[in-house]
N, C-alpha and C positions, 0 to 999 in steps of 0.2 A: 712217890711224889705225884699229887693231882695236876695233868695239864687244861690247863681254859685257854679257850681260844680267844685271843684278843680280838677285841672289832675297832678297827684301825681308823674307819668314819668317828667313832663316838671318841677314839681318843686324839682327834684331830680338832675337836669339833669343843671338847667339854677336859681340857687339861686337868691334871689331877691337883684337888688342892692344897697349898701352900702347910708348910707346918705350922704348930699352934703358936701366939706370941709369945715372946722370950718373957715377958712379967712372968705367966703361969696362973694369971687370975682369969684366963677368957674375956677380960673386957680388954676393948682395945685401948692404947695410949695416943695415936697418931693417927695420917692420913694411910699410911701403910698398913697398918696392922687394923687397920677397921676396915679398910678392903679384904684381907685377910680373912678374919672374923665373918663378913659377909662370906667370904665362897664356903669356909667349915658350916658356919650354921643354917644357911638358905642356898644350899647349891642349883635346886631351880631357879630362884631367881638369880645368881649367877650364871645359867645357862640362858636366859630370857637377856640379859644383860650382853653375854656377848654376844647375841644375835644380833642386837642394837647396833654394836658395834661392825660389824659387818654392814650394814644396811648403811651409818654413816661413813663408811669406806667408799660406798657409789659415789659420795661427793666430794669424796677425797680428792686432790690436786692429781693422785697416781690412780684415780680412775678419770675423771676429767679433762684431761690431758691429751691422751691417746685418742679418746674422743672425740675431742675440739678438733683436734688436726686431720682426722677422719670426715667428718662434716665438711670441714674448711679444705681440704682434698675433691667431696665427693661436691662444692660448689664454684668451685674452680673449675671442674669439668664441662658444668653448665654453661656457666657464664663465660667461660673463656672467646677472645675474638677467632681460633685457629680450632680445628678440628685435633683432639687429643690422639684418637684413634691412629691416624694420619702417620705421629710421629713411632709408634708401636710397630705399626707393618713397616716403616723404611728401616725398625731397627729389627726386622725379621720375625716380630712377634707376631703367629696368624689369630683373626679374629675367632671368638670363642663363641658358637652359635647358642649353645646353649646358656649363656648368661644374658637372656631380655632384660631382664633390670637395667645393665648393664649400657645394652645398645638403648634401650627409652633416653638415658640420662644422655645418652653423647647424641643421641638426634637431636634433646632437646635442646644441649647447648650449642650445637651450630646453627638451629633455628632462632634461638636467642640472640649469636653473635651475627646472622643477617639481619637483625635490628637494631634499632638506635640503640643505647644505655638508654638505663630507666630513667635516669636524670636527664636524658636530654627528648625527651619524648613530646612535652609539650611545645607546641609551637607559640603558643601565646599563656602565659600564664591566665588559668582559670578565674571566671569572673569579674578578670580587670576591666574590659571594655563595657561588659553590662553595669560594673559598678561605678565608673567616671558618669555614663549616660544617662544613670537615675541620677546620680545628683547633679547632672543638667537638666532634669526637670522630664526626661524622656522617660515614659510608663507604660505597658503593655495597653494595646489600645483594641487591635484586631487576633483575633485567634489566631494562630497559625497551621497548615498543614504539613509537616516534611516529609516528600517522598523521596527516598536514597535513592542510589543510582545501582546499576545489574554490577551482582557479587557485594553488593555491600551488607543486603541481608543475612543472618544468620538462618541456616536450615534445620530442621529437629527432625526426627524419626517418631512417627506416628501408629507406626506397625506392628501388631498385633501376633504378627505370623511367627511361630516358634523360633525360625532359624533368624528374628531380629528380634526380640525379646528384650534381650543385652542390651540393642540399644536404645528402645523405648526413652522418651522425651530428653534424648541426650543432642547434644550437638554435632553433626554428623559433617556442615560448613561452618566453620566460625568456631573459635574460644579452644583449650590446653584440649578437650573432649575428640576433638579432631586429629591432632597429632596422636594422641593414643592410639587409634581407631585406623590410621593409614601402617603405624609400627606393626598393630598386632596383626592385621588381615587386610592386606593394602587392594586386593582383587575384589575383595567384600565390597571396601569401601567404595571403591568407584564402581561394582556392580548397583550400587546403592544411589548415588549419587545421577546416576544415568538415567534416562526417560526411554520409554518406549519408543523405536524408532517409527514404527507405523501409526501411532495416535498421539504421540509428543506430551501423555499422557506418565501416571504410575509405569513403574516397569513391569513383567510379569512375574517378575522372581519375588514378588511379595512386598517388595522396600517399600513406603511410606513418609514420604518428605515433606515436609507445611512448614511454612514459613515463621519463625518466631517472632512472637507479638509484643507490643508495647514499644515503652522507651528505649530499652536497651538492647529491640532486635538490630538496629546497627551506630550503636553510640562505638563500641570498640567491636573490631574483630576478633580479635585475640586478650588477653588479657596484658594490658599496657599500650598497646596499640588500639591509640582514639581513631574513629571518623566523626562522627557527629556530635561527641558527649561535648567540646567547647563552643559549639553553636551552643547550646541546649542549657550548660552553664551560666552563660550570658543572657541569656532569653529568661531563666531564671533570675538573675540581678535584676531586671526590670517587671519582676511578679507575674511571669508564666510560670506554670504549674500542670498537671494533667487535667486540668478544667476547661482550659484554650489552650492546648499545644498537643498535639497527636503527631505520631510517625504514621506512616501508612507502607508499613509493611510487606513484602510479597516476595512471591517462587519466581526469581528472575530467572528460572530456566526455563518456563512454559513460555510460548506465546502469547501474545496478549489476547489471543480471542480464546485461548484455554485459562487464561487468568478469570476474565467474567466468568467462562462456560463452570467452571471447576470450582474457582474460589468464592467466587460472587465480588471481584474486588471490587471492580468500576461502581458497580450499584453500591456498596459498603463506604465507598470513600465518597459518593455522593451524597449517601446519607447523615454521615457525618460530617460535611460540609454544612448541611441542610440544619443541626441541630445544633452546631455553634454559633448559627442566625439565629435559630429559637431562641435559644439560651441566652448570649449576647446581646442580640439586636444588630449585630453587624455582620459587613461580608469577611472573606477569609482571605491571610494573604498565603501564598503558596510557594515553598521554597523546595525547588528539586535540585540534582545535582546529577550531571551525566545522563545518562540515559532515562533517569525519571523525568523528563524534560515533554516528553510526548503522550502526558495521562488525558489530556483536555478534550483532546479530542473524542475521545472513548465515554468518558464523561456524558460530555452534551448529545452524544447520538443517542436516537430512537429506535426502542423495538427492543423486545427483552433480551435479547443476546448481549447489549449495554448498556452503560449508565443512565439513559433512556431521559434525559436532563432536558432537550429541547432546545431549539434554535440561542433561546436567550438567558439562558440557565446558568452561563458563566458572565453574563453582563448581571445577574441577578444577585449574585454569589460570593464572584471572587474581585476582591479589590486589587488584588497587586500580585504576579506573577514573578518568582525571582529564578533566573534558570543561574544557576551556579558550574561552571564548567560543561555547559549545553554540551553533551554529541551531537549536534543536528546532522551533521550531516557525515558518519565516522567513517574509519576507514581498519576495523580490524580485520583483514585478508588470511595472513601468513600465519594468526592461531586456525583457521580452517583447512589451510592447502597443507600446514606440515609442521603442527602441533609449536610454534613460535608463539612466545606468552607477552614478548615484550609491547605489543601494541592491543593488547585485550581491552583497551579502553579505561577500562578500572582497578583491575588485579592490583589488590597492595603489597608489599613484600612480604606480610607473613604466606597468605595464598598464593603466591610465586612461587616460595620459597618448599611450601608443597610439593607442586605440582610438578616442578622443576626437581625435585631431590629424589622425588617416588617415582615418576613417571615419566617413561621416554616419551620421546614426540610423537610417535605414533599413536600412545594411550593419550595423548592431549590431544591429538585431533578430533580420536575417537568420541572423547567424553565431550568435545565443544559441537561438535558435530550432533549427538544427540540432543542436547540446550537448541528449543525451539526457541526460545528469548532471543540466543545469542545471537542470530540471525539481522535481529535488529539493528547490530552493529555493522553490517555490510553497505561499502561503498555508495553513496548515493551519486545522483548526476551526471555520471558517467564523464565522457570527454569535457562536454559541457560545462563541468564545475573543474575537472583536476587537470584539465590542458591535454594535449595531445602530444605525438612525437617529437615534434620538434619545441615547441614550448609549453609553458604552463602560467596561468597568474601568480603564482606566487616564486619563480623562477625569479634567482639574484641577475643582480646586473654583472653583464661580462658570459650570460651563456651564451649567448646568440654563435660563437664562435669557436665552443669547443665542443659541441655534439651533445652534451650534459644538458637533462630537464628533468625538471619531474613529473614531465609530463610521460616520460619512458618508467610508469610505474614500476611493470618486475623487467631488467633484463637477463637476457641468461648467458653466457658462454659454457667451452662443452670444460667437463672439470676432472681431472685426470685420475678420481677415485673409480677406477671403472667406470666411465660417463663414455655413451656411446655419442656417435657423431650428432650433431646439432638436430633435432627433430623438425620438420617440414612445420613453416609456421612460427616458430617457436624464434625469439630474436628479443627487439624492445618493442613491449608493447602496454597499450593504454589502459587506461581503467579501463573501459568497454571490453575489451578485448583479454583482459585478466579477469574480472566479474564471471564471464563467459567461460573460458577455459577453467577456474578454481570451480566452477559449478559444476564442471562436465566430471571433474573428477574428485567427486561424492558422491557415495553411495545412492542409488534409486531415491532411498525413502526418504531421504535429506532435500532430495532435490524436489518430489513433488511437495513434501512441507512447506520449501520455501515457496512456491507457484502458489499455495496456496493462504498463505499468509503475507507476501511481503510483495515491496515491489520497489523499485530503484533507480527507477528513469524519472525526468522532467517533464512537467507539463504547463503549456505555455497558453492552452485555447483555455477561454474564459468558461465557457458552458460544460467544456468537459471537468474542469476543475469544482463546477459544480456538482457535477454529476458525483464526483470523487467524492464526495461528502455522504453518499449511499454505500460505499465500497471500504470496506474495514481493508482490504490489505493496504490500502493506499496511506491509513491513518500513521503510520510511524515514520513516513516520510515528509519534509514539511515541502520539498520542493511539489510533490502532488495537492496539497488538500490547500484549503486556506485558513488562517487562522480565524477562531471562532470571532463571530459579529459580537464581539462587546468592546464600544468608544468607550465605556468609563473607565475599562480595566486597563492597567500598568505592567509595561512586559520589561523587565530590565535582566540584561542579558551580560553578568559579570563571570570573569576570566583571566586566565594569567597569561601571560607573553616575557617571552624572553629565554626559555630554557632551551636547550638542542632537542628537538622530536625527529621520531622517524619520520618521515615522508615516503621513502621509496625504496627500493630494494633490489641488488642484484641477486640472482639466484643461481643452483647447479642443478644439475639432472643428474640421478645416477644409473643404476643397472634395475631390471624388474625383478619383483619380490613377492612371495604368497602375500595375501591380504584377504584375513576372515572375513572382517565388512563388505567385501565383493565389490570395491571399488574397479571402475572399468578405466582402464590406463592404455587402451591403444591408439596408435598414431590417429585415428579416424574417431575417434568420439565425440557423440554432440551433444546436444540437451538442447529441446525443444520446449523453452519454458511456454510458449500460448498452449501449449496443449499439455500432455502429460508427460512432465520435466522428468526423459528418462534419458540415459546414455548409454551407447553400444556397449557391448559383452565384446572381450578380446576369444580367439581363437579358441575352441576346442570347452570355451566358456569357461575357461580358466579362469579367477579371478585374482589378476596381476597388477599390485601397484607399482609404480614404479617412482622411485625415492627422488624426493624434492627436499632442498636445504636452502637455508639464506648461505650463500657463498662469503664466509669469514676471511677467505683469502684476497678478498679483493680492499684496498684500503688507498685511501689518497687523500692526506691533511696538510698539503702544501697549501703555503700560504695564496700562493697565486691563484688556488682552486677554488672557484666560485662556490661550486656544490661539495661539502665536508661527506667524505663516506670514510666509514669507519667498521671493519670485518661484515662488508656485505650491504652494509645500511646509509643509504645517502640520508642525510640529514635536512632539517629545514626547521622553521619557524614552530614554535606553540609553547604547551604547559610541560612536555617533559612526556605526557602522554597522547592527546589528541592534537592533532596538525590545525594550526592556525584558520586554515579556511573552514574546517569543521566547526569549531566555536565560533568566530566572526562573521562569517560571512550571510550567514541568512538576517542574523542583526546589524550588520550595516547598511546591507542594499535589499537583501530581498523583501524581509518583512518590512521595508521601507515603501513598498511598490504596493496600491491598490490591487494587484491580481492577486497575491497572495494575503494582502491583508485589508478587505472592504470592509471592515469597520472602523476601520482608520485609528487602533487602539497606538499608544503611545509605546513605542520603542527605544530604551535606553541600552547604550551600548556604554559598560563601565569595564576596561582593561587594567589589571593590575600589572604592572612590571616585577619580576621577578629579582629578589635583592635579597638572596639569604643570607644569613651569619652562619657561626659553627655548628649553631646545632643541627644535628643530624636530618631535621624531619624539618627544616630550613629557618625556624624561626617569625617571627612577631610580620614579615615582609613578605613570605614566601609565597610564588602563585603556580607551586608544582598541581596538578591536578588533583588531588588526595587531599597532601597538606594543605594547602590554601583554606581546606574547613578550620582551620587554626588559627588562620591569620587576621593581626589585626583590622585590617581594610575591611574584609570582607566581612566582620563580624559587624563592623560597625554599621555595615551599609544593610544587612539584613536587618538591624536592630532596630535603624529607621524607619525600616519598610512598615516594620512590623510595630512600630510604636505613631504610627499615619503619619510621616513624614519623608514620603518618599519624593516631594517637590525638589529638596535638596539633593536629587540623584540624579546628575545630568551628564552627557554623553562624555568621556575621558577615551580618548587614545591615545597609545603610546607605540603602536605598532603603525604598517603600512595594510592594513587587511580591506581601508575602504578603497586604494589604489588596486589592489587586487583583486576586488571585488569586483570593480567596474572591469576588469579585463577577461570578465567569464558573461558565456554566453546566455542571457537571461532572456535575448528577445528572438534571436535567433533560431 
C-alpha cells in the first residue's frame, strides 16, 4: 500500500467535495445540490469562494465583538477621570517597562482626565456673540493685531542637526506632538526646550526653536483646549479674516531685546501695523493678553536694535489698545526660587500638567531659570506697590491685629524635615527683600541676564523717567518708562475679580544638597545687581543648594481669619492667577497720573466679576485668567473695539483696587 503524506493546511483550508446528487443526471434540482455541483465541477472557484467567506468572517458579530470591547477597553483607559495604572500596583501588579504603547495611553489619559470633558470645553458657544452683533449692525471696521500672552505660543524645532532630525517642524511646546516627545525622551525634551544660559540664545547642543506662525500658533494648546480660537471665531462673525486680523506670534522664552536682536519681531509687527494702514486706510486696534501687554514700547523706540517707530508712531497707528488680563505689574517668584508652577502667570493646565507629572521642582526651576522672557514676570515696585511688614494695600479689614499681611510676602519657620535652625536674616520678609534673596540664589548667569535686561524698582523723578525711554531694560516695566505720547489712542484695560489667587506664601528650608547649576546657597550670599549681578561661592566652592518648598503644612480657613492660607499659600483678591494689584492698579491710578502718562491717552478700566456655572473651563461669565478669552463679556467688548465703537466702553468696578490703589506709595 502507497503512503501520501497528507498536507493538513490544504485540507483545513479546501474540504473534500460533497458526493454527486441523488438524480444521477449532474444537473442539480435545488439550492443544495447546485452548491454541490459547483464544488464537483469548479473546485477553484470553490476554493476562491471560501476565501470570501473567511474575509466576511472579519465582519462577522464573532470577530466584531471582541474588537469593539478591545477599542472600548483600550478608551476607557484614556479618557477615564482616575489613573488605571494606580489601581494594578495597589493590587500588586508591577509596571511593565517594556510595554511604551502601553505607558503613552495611560499618560495620555490622565492628561486628558486633568482636563475639562470635551463637551464642556467651550466657555461660550462659538460664534454666538459675533453672530447677535452683526445683526446689530456691528462690522469689522479696524484691522486687528493679537499678541498672546508668554506660554501661550506654540514652539516648533527648526534643527537641522542629526541628533533632532525626528523632530524637525514638529511641536516640541504645545499640541498631542508634546506629550509624545516628554514620554519617549523626557531629558531630550527639556534639553531642547532650554536656552543658553550665557547668551539667552539657541542652546549649544544643537536644539532649534521658532516660534509657530499664523492663526493657530495659540488659538488652542493642545488639541481641544482653546485660548484664542473663540475670540478669533467671533471676529470672524463680524467679516475678519486673515486680510485684517494677524496673531503676532513669538519665542516667549527669549528676552525681549533677543526677540528684535534674533527674530526681527518689533520691526515685523511694525511693519505689519504699517501695511494694514496701507491696505485699509485705518489705524490698528490691538489686543494682548497677559504679558503681551508691554510690545509698545519696543515698537516706537529708535535705533535698529527696535522697532524704530518714533516718538509718534503709535498716535499714527494704533486706535485702541485692549490689554486683556494685563500683568503690569506680576508677581511669579516661587516658579524661580523652587520650581512652583501655581503663579507662572499663564501656564494652562494642559502645560501644568507637564511639567508637573515629568518634572521635579528642581527641573522646573531649572528650565524657568534659563527663559530669558520669563524674567519678565518678576515682581515690580517693591515695597512701594505690595506693602511692607506690617501692612499692605490690599490687606483685609481686621489685619491690623493679628500680625497677618501681605505685605510679609514669603515667611519662613524652621520645618522639621531635616530643616536646620532658622538662618540669620531669614523671618517675614517683603517684596524687596525677597526679589533680593530669590536673586542671590540663582545661578551667576541668570543673575547677570537679569541686570542686564530687566529692572523692577519705581521711578518718580520726571526727567529721569525721561531719560528711561533711551534704556531698553526699563521698557517691560510700566512703573519706570511712560506711556507712549499718543492723546487719540484708547487703553482699556479689562480683567476679572473675584476668584481666590495667591498673594503670599509661607515657606520651609531644608538641609544643603549638590546642585549641578552651581547655585551658591551660603548663609552670606549677595548679588550686586549695579555692577556684575554675581553671588558668593559657599566653602571649598562646593556648589550647594539648599532646598526651599512652599510649606503645605501650614493651613488656617477659620472663619474668623482675615487672610485664607491654605497648604502654605495665603490668599487674596484676582483672576485665579494674577493678584489684583497687578491687573488694576497701574489702570486705576497710575496711568491715570500725567508722570506716567503725558499724552494724556484715555484709560478704561472694565472689571469682569467672576460667576461660573458647571462647566469646567467656567462658562459664558467666567473672568479666570485663561478662560475669560471665552467669555461672553469680554468677547463682546473686544468686538466693539474692533468694529469703532469703543465710546461705549467706560470704567466698570466691581472690586476695591482704586481703594487700594491710593494706599500705595506713588509720590513718596
Amino acid at each position: 500500500m502507497t503512503l501520501v503524506k497528507r498536507n493538513r493546511k490544504a485540507s483545513k483550508e479546501r474540504p473534500p467535495p460533497p458526493p454527486s446528487p441523488a438524480s444521477g443526471t449532474g444537473t442539480p434540482t435545488d439550492e443544495d445540490e447546485l452548491e454541490d455541483y459547483i464544488v464537483r465541477r469548479f473546485p477553484y472557484l470553490f476554493e476562491r469562494l471560501h476565501k470570501d467567506s473567511r474575509r466576511r468572517w472579519l465582519a462577522s458579530k464573532r470577530f466584531l465583538i471582541p474588537i469593539t470591547a478591545l477599542l472600548t477597553l483600550l478608551l476607557v483607559v484614556v479618557f477615564l477621570p482616575f489613573d488605571p495604572w494606580i489601581i494594578l500596583e495597589q493590587a500588586g501588579v508591577p509596571h511593565l517597562p517594556e510595554l511604551e504603547l502601553a505607558r503613552f495611553f495611560a499618560e495620555l489619559g490622565k492628561m486628558r482626565a486633568a482636563l475639562p470633558s470635551m463637551d464642556q470645553f467651550s466657555g461660550v458657544e462659538g460664534f454666538v456673540v459675533g453672530s447677535q452683533l452683526a445683526q446689530e449692525g456691528y462690522k469689522a471696521t479696524y484691522p486687528v493685531v493679537i499678541v498672546p500672552g508668554i506660554i501661550s505660543t506654540g514652539l516648533e524645532s527648526w534643527s537641522t542637526k542629526p541628533e533632532h532630525r525626528t523632530y524637525f517642524r514638529q511641536k516640541i511646546w504645545g499640541g498631542m506632538s508634546m506629550v509624545g516627545h516628554v514620554l519617549s525622551d523626557r531629558e531630550k525634551w527639556m534639553a531642547t526646550l532650554m536656552l543658553d544660559p550665557e547668551t539667552g540664545l539657541d542652546p549649544r547642543n544643537g536644539a532649534k526653536l521658532r516660534a509657530v506662525q499664523g492663526i493657530d500658533a495659540a488659538s488652542s494648546f493642545i488639541q481641544g483646549y482653546w485660548i484664542w480660537s473663540k475670540v478669533i471665531e467671533n471676529l470672524a462673525a463680524i467679516n475678519y479674516d486673515t486680510n485684517n486680523l494677524w496673531l503676532a506670534a513669538y519665542d516667549w522664552r527669549v528676552s525681549l531685546w533677543n526677540l528684535e536682536e534674533r527674530d526681527g519681531y518689533f520691526s515685523k509687527l511694525k511693519s505689519t501695523i504699517e501695511s494694514f494702514k496701507k491696505l485699509e486706510g485705518r489705524k490698528t486696534v490691538m489686543v494682548a493678553h497677559s504679558m503681551g501687554s508691554t510690545v509698545l514700547k519696543w515698537v516706537e523706540a529708535e535705533g535698529p536694535k527696535f522697532g524704530n517707530g518714533g516718538p509718534s508712531w503709535v498716535d499714527d497707528h494704533i486706535e485702541s489698545f485692549v490689554s486683556v488680563a494685563g500683568t503690569h505689574l506680576p508677581k511669579a517668584m516661587t516658579a524661580f526660587l523652587s520650581g512652583e508652577m501655581k503663579d507662572t502667570v499663564e501656564i494652562n493646565p494642559a502645560g501644568a500638567y507637564i511639567l508637573d507629572r515629568f518634572f521635579s521642582k528642581k527641573d522646573r526651576a531649572k528650565l524657568f531659570r534659563s527663559w530669558a522672557g520669563s524674567a519678565s514676570m518678576w515682581l515690580k515696585g517693591g515695597s512701594a506697590i505690595w506693602g511692607n511688614v506690617t501692612h499692605a494695600p490690599d490687606d483685609p479689614d481686621g489685619c491690623e491685629h493679628t500680625g497677618l499681611s501681605h505685605g510679609q510676602f514669603v515667611s519662613f519657620r524652621p520645618h522639621p524635615d531635616g530643616a536646620e535652625a532658622m538662618e540669620p536674616g531669614l523671618g517675614n520678609m517683603t517684596v524687596d527683600e525677597v526679589s533680593a534673596w530669590v536673586l542671590e540664589h540663582t545661578p551667576q548667569a541668570y543673575q547677570r541676564m537679569v541686570a542686564s535686561n530687566y529692572s523692577y524698582g519705581i521711578e518718580r523723578d520726571d526727567e529721569r523717567l525721561k531719560a528711561n525711554d533711551r534704556d531698553h531694560t526699563k521698557w517691560s516695566n510700566p512703573l519706570e518708562i511712560r506711556l507712549p505720547n499718543a492723546p487719540s489712542m484708547k487703553l482699556v484695560c479689562v480683567y476679572g475679580h473675584g476668584k481666590e489667587t495667591e498673594r503670599s506664601y509661607w515657606y520651609a528650608r531644608g538641609s544643603y544638597e549638590y546642585d549641578e547649576a552651581g547655585i551658591a546657597d551660603a548663609p552670606d550670599a549677595t548679588c550686586a545687581v549695579d555692577s556684575e549681578c554675581t553671588s558668593s561661592r559657599p566653602p571649598l566652592d562646593m556648589p550647594l543648594a539648599r532646598r526651599s518648598w512652599i510649606d503645605v503644612g501650614i493651613s488656617d480657613e477659620r472663619p474668623e481669619t482675615p487672610i485664607k492660607i491654605r497648604n502654605g499659600v495665603k490668599f487674596g483678591e484676582g483672576d485665579g492667577t494674577v493678584s489684583l494689584l497687578s491687573l488694576g492698579a497701574m489702570c486705576a491710578e497710575g496711568w491715570r497720573r500725567p508722570r506716567w502718562n503725558p499724552g494724556g491717552i484715555k484709560v478704561v478700566s472694565y472689571e469682569l466679576p467672576h460667576q461660573p456655572n458647571y462647566n469646567l473651563r467656567g462658562g459664558a461669565q467666567t473672568a479666570d485668567h485663561v478662560d475669560v478669552l471665552g467669555s461672553t463679556p469680554l468677547n463682546e467688548l473686544i468686538l466693539k473695539v474692533a468694529a469703532g465703537h469703543a465710546e461705549e466702553i467706560q470704567d466698570r468696578f466691581v472690586s476695591s483696587v482704586r481703594e487700594y490703589a491710593k494706599r500705595m506709595q506713588w509720590d513718596v
